[in-house]
ModelCIF file with pLDDT and N, C-alpha, C, O atoms, coordinates in Angstrom:
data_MODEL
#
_entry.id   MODEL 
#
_entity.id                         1 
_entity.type                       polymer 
_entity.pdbx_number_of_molecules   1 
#
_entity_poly.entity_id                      1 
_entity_poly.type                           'polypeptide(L)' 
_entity_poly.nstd_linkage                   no 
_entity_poly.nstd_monomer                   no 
_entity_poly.pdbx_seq_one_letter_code       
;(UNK)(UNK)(UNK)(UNK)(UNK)(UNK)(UNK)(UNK)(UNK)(UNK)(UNK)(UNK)(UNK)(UNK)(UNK)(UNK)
(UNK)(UNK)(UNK)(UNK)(UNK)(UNK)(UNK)(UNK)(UNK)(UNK)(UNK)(UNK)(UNK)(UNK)(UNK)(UNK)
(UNK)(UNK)(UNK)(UNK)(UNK)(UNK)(UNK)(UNK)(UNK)(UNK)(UNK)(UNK)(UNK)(UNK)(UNK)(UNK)
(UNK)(UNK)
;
_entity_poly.pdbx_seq_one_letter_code_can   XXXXXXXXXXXXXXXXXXXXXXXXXXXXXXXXXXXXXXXXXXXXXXXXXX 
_entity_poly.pdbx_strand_id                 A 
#
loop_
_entity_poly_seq.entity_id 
_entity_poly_seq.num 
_entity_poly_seq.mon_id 
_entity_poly_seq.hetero 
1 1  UNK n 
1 2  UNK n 
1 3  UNK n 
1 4  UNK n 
1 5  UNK n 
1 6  UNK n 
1 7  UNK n 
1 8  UNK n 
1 9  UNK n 
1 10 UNK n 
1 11 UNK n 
1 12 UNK n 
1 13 UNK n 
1 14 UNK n 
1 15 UNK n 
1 16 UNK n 
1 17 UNK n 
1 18 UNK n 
1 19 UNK n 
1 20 UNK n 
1 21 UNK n 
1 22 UNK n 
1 23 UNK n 
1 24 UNK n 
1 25 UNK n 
1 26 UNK n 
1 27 UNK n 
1 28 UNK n 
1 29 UNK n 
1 30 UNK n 
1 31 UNK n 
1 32 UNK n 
1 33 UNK n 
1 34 UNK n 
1 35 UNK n 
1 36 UNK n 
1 37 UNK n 
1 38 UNK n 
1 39 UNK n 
1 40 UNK n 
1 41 UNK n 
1 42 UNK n 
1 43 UNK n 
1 44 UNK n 
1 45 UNK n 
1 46 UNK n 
1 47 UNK n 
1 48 UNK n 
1 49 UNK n 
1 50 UNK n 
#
_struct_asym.id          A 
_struct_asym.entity_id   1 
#
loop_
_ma_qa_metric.id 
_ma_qa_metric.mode 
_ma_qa_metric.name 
_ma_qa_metric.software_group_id 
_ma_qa_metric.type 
1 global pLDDT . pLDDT 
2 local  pLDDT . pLDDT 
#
_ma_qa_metric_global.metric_id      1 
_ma_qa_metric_global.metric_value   75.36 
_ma_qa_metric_global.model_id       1 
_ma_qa_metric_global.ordinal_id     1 
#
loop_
_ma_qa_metric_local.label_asym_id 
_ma_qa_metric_local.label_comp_id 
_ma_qa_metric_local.label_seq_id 
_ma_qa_metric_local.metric_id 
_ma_qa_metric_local.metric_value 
_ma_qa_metric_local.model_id 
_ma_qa_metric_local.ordinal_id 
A UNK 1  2 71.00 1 1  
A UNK 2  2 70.00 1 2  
A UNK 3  2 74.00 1 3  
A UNK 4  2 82.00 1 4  
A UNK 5  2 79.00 1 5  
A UNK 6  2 75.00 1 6  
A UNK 7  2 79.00 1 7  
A UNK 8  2 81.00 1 8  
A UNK 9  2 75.00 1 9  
A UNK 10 2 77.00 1 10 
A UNK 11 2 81.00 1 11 
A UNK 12 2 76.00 1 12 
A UNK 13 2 74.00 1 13 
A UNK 14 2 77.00 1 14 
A UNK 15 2 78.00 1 15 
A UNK 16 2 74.00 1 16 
A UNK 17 2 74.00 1 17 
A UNK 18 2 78.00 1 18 
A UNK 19 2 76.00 1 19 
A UNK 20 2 73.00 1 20 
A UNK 21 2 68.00 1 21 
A UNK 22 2 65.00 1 22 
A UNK 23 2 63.00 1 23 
A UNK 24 2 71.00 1 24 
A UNK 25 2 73.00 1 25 
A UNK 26 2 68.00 1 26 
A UNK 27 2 74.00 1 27 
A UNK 28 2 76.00 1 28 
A UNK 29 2 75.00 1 29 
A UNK 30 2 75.00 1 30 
A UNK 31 2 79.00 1 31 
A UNK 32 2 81.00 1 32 
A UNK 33 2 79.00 1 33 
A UNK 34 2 82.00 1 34 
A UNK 35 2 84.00 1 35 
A UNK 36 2 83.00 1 36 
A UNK 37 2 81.00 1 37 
A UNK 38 2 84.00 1 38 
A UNK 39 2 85.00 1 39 
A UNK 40 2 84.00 1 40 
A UNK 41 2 82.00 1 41 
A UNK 42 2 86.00 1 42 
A UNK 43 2 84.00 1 43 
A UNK 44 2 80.00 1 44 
A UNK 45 2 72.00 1 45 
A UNK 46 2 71.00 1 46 
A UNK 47 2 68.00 1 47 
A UNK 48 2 62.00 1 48 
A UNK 49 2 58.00 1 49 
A UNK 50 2 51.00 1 50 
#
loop_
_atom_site.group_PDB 
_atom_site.id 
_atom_site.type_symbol 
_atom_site.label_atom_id 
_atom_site.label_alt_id 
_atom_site.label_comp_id 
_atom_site.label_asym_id 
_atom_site.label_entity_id 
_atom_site.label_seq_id 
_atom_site.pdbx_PDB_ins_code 
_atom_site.Cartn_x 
_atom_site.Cartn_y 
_atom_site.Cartn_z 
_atom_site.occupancy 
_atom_site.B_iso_or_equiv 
_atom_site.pdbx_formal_charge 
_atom_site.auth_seq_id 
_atom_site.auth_comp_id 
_atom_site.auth_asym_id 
_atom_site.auth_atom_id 
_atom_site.pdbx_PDB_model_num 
ATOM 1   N N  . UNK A 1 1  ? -17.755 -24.127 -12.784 1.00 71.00 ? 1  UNK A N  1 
ATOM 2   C CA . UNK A 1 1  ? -19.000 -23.360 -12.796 1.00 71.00 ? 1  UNK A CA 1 
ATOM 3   C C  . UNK A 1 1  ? -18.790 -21.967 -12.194 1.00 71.00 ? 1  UNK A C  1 
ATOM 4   O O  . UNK A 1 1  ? -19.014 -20.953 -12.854 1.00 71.00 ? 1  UNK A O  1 
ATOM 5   N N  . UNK A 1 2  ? -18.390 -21.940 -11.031 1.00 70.00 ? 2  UNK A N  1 
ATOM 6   C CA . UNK A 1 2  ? -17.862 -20.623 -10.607 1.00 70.00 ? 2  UNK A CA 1 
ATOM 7   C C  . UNK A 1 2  ? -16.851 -20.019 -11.252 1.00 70.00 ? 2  UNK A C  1 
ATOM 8   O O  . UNK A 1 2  ? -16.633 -18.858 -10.906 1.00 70.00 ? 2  UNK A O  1 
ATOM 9   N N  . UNK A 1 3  ? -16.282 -20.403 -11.955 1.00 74.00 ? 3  UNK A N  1 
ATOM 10  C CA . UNK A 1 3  ? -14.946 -19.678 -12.609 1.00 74.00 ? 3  UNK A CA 1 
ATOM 11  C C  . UNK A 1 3  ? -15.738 -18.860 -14.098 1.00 74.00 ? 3  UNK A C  1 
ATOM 12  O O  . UNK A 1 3  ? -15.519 -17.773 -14.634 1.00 74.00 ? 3  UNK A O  1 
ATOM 13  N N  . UNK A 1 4  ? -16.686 -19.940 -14.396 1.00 82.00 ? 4  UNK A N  1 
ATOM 14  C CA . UNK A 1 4  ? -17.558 -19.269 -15.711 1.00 82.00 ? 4  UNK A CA 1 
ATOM 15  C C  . UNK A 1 4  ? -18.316 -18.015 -15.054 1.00 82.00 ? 4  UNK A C  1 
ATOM 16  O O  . UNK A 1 4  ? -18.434 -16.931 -15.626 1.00 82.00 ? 4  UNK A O  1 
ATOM 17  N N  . UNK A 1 5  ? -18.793 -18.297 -13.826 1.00 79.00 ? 5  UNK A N  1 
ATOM 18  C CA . UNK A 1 5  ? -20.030 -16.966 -13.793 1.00 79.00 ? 5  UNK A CA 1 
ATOM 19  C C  . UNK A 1 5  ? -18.828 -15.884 -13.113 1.00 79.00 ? 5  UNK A C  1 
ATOM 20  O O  . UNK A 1 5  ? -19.230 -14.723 -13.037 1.00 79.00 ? 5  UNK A O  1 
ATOM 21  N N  . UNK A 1 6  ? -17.987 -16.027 -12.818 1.00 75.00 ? 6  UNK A N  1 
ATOM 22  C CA . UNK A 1 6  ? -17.035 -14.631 -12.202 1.00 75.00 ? 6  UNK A CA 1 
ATOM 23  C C  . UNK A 1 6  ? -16.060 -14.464 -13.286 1.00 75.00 ? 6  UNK A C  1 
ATOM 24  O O  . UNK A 1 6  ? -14.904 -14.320 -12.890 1.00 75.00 ? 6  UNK A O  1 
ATOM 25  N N  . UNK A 1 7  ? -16.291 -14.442 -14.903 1.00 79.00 ? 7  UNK A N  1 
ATOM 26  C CA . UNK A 1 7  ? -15.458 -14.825 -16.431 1.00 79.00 ? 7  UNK A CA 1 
ATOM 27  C C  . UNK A 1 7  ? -16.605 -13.465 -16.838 1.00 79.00 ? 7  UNK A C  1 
ATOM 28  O O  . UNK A 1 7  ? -16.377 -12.278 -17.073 1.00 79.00 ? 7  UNK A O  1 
ATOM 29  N N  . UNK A 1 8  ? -18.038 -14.345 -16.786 1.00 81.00 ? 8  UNK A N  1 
ATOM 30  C CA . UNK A 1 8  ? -18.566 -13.507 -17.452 1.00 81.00 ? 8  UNK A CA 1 
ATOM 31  C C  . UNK A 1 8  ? -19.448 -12.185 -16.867 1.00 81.00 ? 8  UNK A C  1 
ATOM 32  O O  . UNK A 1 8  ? -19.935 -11.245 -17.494 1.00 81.00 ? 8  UNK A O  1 
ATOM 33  N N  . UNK A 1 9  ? -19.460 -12.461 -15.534 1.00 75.00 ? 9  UNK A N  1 
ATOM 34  C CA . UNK A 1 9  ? -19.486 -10.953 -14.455 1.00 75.00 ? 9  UNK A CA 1 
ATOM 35  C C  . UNK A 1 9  ? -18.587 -10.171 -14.612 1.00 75.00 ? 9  UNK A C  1 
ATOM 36  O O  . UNK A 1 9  ? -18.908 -8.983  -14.631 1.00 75.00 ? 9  UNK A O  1 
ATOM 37  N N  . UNK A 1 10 ? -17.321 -10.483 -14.762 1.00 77.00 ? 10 UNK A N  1 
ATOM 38  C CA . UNK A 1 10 ? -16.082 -9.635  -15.194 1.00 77.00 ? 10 UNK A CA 1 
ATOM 39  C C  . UNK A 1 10 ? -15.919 -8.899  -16.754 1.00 77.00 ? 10 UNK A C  1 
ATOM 40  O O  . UNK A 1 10 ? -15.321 -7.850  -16.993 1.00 77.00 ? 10 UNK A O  1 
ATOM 41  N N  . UNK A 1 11 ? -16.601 -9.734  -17.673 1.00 81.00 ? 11 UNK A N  1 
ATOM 42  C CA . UNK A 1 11 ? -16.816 -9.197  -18.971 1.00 81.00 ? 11 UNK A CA 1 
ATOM 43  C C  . UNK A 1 11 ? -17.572 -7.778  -19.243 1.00 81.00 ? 11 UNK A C  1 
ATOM 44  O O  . UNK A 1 11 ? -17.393 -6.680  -19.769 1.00 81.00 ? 11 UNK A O  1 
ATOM 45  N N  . UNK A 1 12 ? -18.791 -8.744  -18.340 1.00 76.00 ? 12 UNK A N  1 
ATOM 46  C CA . UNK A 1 12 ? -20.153 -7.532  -18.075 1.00 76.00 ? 12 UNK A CA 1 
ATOM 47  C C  . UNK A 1 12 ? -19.327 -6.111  -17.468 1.00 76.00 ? 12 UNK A C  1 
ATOM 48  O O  . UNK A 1 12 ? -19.148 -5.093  -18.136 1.00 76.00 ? 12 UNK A O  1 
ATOM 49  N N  . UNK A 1 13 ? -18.875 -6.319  -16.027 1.00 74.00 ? 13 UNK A N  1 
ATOM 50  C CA . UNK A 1 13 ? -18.400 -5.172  -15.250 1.00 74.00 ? 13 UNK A CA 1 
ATOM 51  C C  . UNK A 1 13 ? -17.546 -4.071  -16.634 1.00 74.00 ? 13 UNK A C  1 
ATOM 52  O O  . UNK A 1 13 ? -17.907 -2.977  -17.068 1.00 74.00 ? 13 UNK A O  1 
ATOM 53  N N  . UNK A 1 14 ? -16.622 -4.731  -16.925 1.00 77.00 ? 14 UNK A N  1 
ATOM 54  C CA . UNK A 1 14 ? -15.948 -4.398  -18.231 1.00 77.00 ? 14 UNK A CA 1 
ATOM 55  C C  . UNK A 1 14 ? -16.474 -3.141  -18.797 1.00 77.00 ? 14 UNK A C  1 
ATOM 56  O O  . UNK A 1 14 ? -16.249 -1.931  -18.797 1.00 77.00 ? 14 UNK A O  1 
ATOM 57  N N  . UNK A 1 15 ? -17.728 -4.496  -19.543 1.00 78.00 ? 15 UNK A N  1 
ATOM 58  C CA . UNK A 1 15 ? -18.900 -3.238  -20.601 1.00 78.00 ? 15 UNK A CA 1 
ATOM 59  C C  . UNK A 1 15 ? -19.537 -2.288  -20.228 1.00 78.00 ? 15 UNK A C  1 
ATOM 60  O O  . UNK A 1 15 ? -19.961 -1.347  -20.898 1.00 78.00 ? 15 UNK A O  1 
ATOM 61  N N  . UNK A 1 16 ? -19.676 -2.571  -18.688 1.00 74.00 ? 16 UNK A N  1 
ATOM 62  C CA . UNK A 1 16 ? -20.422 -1.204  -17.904 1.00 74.00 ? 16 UNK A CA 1 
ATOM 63  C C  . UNK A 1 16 ? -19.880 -0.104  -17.993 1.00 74.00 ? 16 UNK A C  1 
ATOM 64  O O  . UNK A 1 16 ? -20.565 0.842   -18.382 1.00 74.00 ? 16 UNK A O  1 
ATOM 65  N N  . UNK A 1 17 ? -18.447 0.097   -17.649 1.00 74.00 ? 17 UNK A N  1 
ATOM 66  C CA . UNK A 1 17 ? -17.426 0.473   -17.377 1.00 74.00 ? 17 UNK A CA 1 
ATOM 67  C C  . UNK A 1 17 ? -17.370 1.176   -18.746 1.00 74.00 ? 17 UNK A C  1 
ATOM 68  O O  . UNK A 1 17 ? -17.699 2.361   -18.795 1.00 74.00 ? 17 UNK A O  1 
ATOM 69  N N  . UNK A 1 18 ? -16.992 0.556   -19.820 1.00 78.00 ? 18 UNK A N  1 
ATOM 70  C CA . UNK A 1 18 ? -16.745 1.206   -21.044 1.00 78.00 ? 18 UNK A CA 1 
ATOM 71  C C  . UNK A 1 18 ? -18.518 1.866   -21.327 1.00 78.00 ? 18 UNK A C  1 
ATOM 72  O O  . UNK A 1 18 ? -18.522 2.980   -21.850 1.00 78.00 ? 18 UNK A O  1 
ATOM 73  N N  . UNK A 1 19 ? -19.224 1.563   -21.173 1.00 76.00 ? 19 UNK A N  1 
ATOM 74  C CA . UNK A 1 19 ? -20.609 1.813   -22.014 1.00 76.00 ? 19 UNK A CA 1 
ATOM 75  C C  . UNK A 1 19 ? -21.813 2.258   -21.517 1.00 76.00 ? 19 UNK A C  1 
ATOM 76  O O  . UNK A 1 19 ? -22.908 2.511   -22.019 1.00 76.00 ? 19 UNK A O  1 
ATOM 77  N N  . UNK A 1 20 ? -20.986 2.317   -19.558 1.00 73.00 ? 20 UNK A N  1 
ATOM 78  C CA . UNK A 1 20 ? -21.500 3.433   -18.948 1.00 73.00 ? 20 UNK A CA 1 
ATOM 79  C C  . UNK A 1 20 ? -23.397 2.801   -18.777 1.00 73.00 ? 20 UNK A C  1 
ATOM 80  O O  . UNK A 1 20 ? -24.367 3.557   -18.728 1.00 73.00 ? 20 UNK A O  1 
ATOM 81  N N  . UNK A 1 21 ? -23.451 1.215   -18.718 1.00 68.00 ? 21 UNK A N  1 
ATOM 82  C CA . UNK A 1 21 ? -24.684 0.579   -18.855 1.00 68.00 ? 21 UNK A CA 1 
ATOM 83  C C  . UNK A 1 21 ? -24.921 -0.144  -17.669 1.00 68.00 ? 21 UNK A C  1 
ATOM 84  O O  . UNK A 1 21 ? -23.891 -0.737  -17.348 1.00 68.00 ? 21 UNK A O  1 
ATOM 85  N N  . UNK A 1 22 ? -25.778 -0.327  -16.945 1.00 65.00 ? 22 UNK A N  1 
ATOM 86  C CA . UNK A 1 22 ? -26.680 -0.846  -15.850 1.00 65.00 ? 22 UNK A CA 1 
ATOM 87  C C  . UNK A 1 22 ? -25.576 -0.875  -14.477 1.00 65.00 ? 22 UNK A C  1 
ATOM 88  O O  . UNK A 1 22 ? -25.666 -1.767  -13.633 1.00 65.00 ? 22 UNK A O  1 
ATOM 89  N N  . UNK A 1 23 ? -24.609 0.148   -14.394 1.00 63.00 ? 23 UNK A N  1 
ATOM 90  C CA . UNK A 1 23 ? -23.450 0.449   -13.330 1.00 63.00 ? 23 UNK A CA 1 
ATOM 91  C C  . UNK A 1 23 ? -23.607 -0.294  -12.161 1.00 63.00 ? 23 UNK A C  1 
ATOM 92  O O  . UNK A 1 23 ? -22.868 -1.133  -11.645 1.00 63.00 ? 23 UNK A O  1 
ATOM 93  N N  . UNK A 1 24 ? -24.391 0.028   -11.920 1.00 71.00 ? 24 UNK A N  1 
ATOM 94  C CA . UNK A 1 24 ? -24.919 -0.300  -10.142 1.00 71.00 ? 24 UNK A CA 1 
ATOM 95  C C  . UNK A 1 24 ? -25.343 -1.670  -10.289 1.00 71.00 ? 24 UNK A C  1 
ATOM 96  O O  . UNK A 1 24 ? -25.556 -2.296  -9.251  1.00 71.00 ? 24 UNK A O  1 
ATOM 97  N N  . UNK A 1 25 ? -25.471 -2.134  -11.191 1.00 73.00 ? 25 UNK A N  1 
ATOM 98  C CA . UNK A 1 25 ? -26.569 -3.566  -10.917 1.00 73.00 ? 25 UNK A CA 1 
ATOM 99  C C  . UNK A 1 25 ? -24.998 -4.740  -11.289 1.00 73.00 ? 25 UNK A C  1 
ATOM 100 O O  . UNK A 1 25 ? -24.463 -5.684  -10.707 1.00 73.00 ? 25 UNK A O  1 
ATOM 101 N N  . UNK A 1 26 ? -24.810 -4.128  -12.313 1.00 68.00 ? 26 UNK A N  1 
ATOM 102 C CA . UNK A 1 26 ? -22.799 -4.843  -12.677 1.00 68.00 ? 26 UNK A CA 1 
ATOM 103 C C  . UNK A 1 26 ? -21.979 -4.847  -11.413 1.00 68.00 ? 26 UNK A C  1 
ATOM 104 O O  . UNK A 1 26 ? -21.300 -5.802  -11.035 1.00 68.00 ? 26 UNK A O  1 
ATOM 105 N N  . UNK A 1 27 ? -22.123 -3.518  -10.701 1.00 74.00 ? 27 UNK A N  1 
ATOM 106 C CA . UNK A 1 27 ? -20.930 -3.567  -9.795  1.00 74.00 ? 27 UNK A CA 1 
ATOM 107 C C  . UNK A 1 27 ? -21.826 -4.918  -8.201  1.00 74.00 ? 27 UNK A C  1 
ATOM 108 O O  . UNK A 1 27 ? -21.267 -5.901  -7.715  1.00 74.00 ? 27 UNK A O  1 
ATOM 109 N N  . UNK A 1 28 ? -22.884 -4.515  -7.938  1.00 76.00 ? 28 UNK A N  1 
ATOM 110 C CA . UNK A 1 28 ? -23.619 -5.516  -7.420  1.00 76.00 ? 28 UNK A CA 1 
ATOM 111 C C  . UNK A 1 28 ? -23.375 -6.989  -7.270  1.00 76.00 ? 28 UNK A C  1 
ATOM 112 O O  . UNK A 1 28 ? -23.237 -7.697  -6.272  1.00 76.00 ? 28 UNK A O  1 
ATOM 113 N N  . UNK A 1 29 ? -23.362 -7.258  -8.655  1.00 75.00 ? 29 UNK A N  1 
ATOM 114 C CA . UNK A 1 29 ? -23.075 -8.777  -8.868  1.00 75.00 ? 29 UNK A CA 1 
ATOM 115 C C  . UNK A 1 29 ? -21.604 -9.048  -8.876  1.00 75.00 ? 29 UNK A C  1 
ATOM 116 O O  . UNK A 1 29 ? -21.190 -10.206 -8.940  1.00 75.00 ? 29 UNK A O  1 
ATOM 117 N N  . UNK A 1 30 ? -21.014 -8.291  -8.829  1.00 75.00 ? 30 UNK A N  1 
ATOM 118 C CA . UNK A 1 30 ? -19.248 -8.597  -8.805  1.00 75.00 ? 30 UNK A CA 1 
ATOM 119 C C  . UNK A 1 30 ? -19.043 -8.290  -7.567  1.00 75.00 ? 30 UNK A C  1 
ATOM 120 O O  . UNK A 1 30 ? -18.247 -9.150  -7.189  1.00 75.00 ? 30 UNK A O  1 
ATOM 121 N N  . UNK A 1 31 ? -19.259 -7.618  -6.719  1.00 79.00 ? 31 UNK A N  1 
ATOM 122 C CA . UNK A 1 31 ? -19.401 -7.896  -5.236  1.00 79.00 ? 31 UNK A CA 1 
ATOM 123 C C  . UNK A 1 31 ? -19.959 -9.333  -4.371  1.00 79.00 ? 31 UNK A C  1 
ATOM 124 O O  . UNK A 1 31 ? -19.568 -9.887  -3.344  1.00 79.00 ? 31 UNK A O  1 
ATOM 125 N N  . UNK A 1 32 ? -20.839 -9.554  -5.147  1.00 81.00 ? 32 UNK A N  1 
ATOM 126 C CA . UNK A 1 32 ? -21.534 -10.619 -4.455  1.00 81.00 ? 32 UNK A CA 1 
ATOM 127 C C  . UNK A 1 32 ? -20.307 -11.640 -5.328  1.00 81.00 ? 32 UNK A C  1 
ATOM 128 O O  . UNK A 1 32 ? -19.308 -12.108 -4.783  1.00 81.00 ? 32 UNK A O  1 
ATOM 129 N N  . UNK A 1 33 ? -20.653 -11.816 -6.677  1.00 79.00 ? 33 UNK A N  1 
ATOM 130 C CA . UNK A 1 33 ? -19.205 -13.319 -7.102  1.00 79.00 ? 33 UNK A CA 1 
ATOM 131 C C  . UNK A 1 33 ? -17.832 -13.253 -6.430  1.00 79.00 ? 33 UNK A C  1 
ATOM 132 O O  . UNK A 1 33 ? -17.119 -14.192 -6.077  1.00 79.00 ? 33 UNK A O  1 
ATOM 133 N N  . UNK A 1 34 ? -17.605 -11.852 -6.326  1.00 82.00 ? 34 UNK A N  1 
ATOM 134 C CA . UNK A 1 34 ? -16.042 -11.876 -5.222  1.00 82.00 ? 34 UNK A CA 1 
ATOM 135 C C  . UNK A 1 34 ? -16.313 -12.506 -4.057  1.00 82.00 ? 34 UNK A C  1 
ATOM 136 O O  . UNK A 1 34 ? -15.685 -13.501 -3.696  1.00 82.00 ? 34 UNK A O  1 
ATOM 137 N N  . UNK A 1 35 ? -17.412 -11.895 -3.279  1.00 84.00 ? 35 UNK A N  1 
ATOM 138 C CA . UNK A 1 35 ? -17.711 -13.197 -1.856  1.00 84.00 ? 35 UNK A CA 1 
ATOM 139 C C  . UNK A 1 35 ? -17.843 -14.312 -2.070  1.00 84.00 ? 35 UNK A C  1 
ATOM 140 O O  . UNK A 1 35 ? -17.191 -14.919 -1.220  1.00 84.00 ? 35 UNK A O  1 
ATOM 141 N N  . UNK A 1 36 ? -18.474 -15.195 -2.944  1.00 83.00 ? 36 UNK A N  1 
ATOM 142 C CA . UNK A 1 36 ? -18.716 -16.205 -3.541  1.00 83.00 ? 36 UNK A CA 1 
ATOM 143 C C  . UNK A 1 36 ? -17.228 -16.694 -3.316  1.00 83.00 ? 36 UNK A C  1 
ATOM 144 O O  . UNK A 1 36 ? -16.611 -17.027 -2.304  1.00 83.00 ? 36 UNK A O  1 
ATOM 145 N N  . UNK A 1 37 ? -16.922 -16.615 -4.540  1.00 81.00 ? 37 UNK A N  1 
ATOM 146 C CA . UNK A 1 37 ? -15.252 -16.739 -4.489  1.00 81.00 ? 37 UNK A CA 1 
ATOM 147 C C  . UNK A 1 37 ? -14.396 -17.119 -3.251  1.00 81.00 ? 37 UNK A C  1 
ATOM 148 O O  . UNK A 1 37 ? -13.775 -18.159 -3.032  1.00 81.00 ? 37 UNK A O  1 
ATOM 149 N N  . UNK A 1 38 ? -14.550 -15.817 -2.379  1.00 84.00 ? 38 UNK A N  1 
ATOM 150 C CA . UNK A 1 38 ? -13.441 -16.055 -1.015  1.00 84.00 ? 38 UNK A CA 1 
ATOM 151 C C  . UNK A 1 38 ? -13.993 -16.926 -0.173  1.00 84.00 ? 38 UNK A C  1 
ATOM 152 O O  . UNK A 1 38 ? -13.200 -17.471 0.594   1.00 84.00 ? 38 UNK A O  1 
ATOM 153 N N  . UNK A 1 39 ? -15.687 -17.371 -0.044  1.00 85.00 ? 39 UNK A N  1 
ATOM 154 C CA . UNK A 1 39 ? -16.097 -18.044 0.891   1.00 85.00 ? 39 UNK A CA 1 
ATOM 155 C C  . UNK A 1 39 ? -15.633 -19.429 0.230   1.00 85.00 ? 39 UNK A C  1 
ATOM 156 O O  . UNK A 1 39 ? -15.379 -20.348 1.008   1.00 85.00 ? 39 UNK A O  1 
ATOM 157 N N  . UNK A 1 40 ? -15.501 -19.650 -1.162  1.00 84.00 ? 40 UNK A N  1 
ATOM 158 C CA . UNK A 1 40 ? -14.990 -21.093 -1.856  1.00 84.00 ? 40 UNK A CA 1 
ATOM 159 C C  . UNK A 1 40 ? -14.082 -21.428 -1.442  1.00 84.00 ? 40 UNK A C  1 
ATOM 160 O O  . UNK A 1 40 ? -13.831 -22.512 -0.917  1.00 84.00 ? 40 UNK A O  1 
ATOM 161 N N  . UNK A 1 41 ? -13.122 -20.122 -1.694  1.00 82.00 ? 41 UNK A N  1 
ATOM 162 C CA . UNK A 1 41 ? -11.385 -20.501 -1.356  1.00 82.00 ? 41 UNK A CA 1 
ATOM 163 C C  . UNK A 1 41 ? -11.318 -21.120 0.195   1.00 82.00 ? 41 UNK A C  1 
ATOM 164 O O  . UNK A 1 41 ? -10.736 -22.175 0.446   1.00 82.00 ? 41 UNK A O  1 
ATOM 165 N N  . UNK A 1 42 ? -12.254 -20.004 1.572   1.00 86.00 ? 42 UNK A N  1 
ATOM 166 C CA . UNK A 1 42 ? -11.951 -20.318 2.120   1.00 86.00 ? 42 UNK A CA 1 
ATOM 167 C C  . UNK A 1 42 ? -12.016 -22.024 2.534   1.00 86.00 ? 42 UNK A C  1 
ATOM 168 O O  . UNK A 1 42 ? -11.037 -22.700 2.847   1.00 86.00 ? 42 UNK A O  1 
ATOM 169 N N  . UNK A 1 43 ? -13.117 -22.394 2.463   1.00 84.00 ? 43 UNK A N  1 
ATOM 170 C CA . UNK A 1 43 ? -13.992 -23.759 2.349   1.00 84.00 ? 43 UNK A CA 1 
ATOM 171 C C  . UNK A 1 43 ? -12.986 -24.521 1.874   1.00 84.00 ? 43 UNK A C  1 
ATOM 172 O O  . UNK A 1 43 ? -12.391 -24.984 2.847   1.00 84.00 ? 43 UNK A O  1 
ATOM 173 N N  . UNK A 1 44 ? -12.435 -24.930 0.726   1.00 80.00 ? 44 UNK A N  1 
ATOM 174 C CA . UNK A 1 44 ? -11.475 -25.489 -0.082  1.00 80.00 ? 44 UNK A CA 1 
ATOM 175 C C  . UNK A 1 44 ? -10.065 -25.570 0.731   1.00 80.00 ? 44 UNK A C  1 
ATOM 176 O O  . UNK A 1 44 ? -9.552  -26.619 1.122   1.00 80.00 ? 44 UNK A O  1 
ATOM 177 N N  . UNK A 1 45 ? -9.486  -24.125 0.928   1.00 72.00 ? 45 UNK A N  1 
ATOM 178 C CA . UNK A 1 45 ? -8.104  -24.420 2.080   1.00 72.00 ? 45 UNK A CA 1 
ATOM 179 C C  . UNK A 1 45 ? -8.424  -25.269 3.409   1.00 72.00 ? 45 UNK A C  1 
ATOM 180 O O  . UNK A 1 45 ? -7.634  -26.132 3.791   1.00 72.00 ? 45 UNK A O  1 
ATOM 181 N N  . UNK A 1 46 ? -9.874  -24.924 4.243   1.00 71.00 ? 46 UNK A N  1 
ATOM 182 C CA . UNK A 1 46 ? -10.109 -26.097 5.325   1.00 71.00 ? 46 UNK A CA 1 
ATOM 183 C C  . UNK A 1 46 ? -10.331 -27.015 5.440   1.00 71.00 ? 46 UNK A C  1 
ATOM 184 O O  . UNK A 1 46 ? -10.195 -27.683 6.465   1.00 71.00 ? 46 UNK A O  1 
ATOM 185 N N  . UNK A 1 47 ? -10.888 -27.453 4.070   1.00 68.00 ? 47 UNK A N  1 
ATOM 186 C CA . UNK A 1 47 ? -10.926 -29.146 4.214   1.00 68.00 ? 47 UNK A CA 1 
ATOM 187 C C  . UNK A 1 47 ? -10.311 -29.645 3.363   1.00 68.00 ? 47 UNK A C  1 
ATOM 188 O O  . UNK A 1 47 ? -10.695 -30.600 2.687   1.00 68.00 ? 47 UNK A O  1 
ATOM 189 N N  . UNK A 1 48 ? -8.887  -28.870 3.231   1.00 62.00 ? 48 UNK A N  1 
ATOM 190 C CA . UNK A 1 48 ? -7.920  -29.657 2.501   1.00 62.00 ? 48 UNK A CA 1 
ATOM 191 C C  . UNK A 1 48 ? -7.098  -29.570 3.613   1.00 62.00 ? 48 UNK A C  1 
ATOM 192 O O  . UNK A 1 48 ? -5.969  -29.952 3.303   1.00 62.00 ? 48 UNK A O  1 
ATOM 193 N N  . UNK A 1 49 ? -7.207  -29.094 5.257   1.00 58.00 ? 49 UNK A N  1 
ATOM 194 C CA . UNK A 1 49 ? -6.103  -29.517 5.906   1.00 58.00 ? 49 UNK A CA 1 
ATOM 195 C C  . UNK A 1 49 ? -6.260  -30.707 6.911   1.00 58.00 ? 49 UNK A C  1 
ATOM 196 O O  . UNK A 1 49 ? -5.401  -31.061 7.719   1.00 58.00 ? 49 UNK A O  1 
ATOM 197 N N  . UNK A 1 50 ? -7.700  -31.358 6.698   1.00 51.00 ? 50 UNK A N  1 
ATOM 198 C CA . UNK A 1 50 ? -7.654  -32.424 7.574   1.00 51.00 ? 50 UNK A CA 1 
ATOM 199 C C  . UNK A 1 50 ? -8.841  -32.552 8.320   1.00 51.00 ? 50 UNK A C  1 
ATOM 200 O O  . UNK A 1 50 ? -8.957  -33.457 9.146   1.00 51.00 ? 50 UNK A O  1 
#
């Protein structure tokens, strides 16, 4: 589930990027799915050590 919504946040960022469309609100949400992300990873490495 997380791998789909930071797939297609990354698509979006993309199209912004090329098409120069809703900039600020794209870069927004790819900030927030990157935290998403590192708070997973972190979560995932600590309670895989015990």
């Amino acid at each position: 589930m997380l791998w789909t919504i930071a797939g297609i946040l990354l698509v979006l960022w993309i199209l912004g990027l090329i098409f120069k469309v809703a900039g600020g609100i794209i870069h927004i949400l790819l900030v927030i799915a990157a935290i998403i992300f590192v708070v997973n990873f972190i979560r995932g490495r600590a309670s895989g050590r015990g």
